[in-house]
N, C-alpha and C positions, 0 to 999 in steps of 0.2 A: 541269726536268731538264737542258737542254741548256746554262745555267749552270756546271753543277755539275762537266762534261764535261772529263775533263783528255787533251789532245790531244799524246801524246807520240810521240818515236821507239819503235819497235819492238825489241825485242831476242829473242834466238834463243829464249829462252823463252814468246813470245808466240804463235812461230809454229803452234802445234796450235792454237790459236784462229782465226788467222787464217785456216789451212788449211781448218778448219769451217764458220767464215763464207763462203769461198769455196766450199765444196762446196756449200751450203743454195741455192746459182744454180745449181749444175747442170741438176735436176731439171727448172726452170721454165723454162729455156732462152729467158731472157732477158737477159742480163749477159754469158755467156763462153762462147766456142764448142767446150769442154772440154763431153766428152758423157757423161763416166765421173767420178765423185770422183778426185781427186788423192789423194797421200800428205803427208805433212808431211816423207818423205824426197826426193823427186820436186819440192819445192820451197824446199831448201836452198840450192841455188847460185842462184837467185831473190833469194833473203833476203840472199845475200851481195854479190850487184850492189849493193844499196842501202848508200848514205851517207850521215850528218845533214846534211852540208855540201855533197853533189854529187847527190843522188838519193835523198830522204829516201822510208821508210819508216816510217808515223804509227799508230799505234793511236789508239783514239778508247775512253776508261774512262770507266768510272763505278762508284764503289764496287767499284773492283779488279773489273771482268766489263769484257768487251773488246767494246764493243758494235757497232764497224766499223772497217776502215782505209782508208788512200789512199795509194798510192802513185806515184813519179816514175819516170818509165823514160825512159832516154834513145833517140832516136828516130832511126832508121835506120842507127845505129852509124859513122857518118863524122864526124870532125873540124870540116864545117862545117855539123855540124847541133848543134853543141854547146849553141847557146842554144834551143833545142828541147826539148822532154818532153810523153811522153802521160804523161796524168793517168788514173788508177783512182781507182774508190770502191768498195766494198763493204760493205753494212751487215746485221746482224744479224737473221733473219725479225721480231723480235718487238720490232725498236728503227726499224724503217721508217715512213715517214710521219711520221715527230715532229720534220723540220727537221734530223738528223745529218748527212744530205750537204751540208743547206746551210752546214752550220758547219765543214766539213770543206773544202769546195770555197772558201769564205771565205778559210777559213785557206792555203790551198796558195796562193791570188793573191798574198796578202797579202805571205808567203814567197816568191815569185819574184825579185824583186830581189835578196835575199840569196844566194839560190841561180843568179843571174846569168841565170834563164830568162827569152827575153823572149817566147817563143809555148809556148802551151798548146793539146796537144790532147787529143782524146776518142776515141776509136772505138766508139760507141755501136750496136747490131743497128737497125735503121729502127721494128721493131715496141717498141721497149722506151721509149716515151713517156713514161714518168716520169725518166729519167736526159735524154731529150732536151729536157725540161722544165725541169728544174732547170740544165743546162748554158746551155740560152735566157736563165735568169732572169739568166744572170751576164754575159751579155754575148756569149757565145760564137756564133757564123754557122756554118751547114754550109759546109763549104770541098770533100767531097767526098760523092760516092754511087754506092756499089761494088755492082749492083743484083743481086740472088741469088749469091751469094759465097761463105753458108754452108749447106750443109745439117742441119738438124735434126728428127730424126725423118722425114725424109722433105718437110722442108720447106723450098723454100728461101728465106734472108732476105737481106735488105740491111743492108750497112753504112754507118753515114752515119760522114765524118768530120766531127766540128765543130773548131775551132779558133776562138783569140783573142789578140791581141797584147797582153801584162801590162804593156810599157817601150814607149816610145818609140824 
């Protein structure tokens, strides 16, 4: 399947997918420290920061169904963090575990240079070991750990930041 997978920029019409995908992490509260579903209006000036060529947003298809995306955020909003961006993934309940992040996380390295990033990061919750997993696999070191920072349900978690240098 992961083949067949066409890894494109995002357009306005995707964003109700995307928005879905993003809400289906709420729940499990392990991905996004958002404790309510979002709207798909609530996350249009979102969609609009994003650029193919400065801060891309990626849908990841298959057979026209949107089965996760990734997105570039530029990181701390100052001028000399320009070659900087946190990286996101999010993937679909029922397209997890079959290697999408890896091909997703692939492809955004890959893309760095074009996109002039030379550090990637992550802000991953400490308990969510499959995204810190997959972040390891590619190279990525904890660079920070912000310990009880979020509250969820009553609980509180750690953020680990991981990061990785894509350029020399």
């Amino acid at each position: 399947m992961i083949d067949n997978i066409v890894i494109r920029d995002a357009t306005i019409d995707d964003l109700p997918a995307i928005v879905d995908i993003y809400n289906s992490t709420v729940s499990v509260r392990m991905a996004t420290a958002d404790t309510e579903p979002v709207t798909v209006q609530s996350k249009e000036q979102w969609f609009y920061e994003h650029s193919p060529h400065f801060r891309p947003l990626w849908v990841a298809e298959y057979k026209g169904k949107i089965l996760g995306w990734l997105s570039f955020q530029s990181f701390y909003g100052r001028p000399a963090y320009h070659a900087t961006a946190e990286v996101s993934i999010y993937i679909h309940p029922e397209s997890r575990k079959k290697g999408l992040g890896t091909h997703l996380l692939e492809k955004a390295i890959a893309e760095c240079p074009r996109l002039k990033i030379k550090t990637l990061l992550g802000f991953i919750f400490g308990h969510n070991e499959p995204s810190l997993k997959l972040f390891k696999r590619f190279g990525f070191e904890k660079w920070g750990h912000l310990p009880s920072v979020a509250e969820l349900d009553g609980i509180e978690r750690d953020l680990v930041i991981v990061g990785k240098r894509v350029t020399p």
